[in-house]
N, C-alpha and C positions, 0 to 999 in steps of 0.2 A: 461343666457345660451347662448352657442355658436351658429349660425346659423346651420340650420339641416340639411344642406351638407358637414356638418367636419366631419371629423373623429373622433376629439374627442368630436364630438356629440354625439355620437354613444358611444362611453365609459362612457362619463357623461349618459345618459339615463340606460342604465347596471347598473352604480355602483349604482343609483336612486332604480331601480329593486331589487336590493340587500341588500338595504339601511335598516336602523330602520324603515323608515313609508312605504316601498316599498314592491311588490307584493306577498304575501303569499307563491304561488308555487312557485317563482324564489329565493326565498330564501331558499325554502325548496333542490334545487336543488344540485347537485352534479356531480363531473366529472364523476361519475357511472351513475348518473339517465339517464345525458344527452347524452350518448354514443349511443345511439340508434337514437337520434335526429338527431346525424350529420350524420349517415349514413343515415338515412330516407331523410334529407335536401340534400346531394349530388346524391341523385337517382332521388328526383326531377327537379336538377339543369338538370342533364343529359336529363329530358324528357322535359325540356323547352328547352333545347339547341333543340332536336329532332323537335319542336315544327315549330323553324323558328322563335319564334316569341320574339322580341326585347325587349318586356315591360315583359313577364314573364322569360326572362334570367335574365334580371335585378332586378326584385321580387329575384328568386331565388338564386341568389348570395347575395340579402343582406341577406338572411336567413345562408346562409354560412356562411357570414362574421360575423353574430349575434353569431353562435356557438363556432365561435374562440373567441371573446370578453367578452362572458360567462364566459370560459372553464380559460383565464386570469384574469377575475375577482375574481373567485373564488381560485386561484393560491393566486391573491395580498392581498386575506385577510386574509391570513396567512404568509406572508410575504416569499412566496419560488418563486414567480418572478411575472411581469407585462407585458401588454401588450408592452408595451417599450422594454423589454429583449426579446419578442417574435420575434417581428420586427428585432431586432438586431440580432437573431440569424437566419434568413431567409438570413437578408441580407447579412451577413459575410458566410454564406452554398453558396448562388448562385455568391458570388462575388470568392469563394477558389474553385468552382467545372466549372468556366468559364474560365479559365486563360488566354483561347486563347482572351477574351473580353477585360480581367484587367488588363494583363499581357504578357510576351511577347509569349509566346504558340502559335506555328503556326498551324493549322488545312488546309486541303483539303477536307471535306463533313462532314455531320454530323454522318458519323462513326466512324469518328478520335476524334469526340466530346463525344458520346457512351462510347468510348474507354478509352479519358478519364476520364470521367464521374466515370467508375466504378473504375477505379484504384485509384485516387482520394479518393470516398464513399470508398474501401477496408484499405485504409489506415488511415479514421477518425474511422472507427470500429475496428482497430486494430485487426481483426481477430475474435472479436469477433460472427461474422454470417457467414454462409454460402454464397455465390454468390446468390446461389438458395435463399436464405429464405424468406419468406414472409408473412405479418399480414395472421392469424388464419382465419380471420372475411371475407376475400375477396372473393368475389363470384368465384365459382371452373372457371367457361368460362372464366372469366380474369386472374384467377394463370394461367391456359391452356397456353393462349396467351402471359406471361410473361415468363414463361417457354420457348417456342418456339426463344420468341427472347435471350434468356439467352442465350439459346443454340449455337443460329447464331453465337451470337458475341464472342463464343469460337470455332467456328468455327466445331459447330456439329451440320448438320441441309441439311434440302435435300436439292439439287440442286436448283430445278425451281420447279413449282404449278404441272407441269404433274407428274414427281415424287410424290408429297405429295398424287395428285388423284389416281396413284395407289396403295399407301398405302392405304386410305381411301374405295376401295374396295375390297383389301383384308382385313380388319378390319372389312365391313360390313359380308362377306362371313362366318367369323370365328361367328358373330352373328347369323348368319342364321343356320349353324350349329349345335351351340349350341341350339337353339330352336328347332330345329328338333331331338335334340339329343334321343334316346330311353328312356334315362332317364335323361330329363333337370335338370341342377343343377341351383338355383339363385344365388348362388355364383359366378359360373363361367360363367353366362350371363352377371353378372353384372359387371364383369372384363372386358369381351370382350364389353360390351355397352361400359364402360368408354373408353376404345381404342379407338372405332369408334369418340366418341367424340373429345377428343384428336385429333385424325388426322384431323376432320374437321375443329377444330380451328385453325390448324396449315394451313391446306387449306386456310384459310380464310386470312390467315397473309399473305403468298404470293402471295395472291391477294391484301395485302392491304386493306383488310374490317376488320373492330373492328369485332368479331363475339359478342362481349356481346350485342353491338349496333344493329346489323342484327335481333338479334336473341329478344332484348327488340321490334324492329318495328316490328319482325311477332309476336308477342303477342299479340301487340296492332291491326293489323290488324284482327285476328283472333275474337280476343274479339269484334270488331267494327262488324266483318260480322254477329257472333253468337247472339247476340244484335238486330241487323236488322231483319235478320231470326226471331227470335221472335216475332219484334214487327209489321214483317209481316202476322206473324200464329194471332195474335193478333186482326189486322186490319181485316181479314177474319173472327175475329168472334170464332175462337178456340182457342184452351186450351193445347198448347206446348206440355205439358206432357200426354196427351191424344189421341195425332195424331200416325201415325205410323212415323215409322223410314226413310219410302221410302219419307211423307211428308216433314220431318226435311230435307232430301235430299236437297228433290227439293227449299224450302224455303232459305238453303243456298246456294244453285246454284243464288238463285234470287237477294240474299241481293249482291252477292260475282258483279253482273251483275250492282246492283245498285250505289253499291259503286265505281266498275269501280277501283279494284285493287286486 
């Protein structure tokens, strides 16, 4: 066997998985089963990048790389392509969508690159997609954010961030209204929520903050405080569920003190 730092280490142990004497579930697998996995493995990847920490990027990228080598394997055993034609077709995409790299294409920033980037993509689809389109499966905060820049780089998109912030409170305004409304509709709360959304991902873009990223670390902080809180009501001797609401207060005032974020 190759040393198990090759690559095609890494495909030897797959096709082994796959194999007549290899592992029950990974045979049983499929590019349907395993559609779930790679998005499950790329959210991980993102909460290790978040992480900071070196050895769990590195974990979680080979979990990546495992899915793409999968998702080939199961391709070559039917004879409709291989990890070889995978690779091939990366590299011949980023060697035709760089020219200013490969070829003689002169660029001045990476908006000239953007540019054309997509005109390039518009011309391998032959029309077949929209500018706009985009996988089904994508979390709405990231279509939001991709949206936004679509827009820029047609040159439909506000000014500057103050701009965006006053969209973002007249958007909030039209929420508030509709809740107050004499007779709340959910339909048309839930139109106006999406708006406010909307705007604030686009806020977010001309500050330059991923808002998916923002919005995954106040999750995670949120869960860290509600957790402490707990296992502060806990250390005292009570029963979460049992205390009053003014306690839960004060308990996350303490955890939010402890944690020191």
């Amino acid at each position: 066997p190759s040393p198990l730092n090759r690559f095609e280490s890494l495909v030897e142990v797959v096709s082994s998985l796959r194999g007549p004497d290899g592992c029950p579930w990974d045979k049983e697998q499929s590019h349907e089963s395993l559609t779930r996995f790679c998005i499950e493995e790329a959210y991980e990847l993102a909460e290790a990048i978040d992480s900071g920490s070196d050895e769990k990027i590195r974990d979680e990228l080979g979990d990546v790389l495992l899915q793409v080598v999968l998702h080939a394997q199961i391709a070559s055993e039917s004879d409709r392509f291989d990890i070889l034609d995978v690779i091939q077709s990366i590299c011949e995409k980023m060697v035709r969508r760089h020219p200013h790299v490969f070829a003689q294409t002169q660029v001045n920033s990476s908006k000239d690159v953007l540019k054309n980037w997509d005109q390039i993509k518009a011309k391998e689809k032959n029309g077949e997609k929209s500018f706009f389109e985009m996988p089904r499966a994508m979390a709405a905060l990231i279509q939001a954010h991709k949206v936004g820049e679509k827009s820029a780089r047609i040159k439909f998109d506000w000014p500057d961030a103050n701009a965006v912030w006053k969209q973002v409170q007249e958007e909030y305004k039209e929420v508030e209204d509709e809740l107050h409304a004499k007779t709340p509709n959910k339909d048309r709360i839930e139109s106006e929520i999406g708006d406010l959304l909307f705007s604030i991902s686009q806020l977010a873009r001309h500050l330059n903050i991923d808002p998916e990223q923002a919005l995954r670390k106040t999750n995670s902080r949120v869960v860290n405080r509600i957790e402490t809180a707990q296992q502060i009501i806990l250390e005292a001797g009570q029963d979460w569920l049992e205390i009053s609401q003014l306690e839960r207060e004060q308990a996350w005032e303490k955890s939010k003190a402890k944690l020191k974020v």
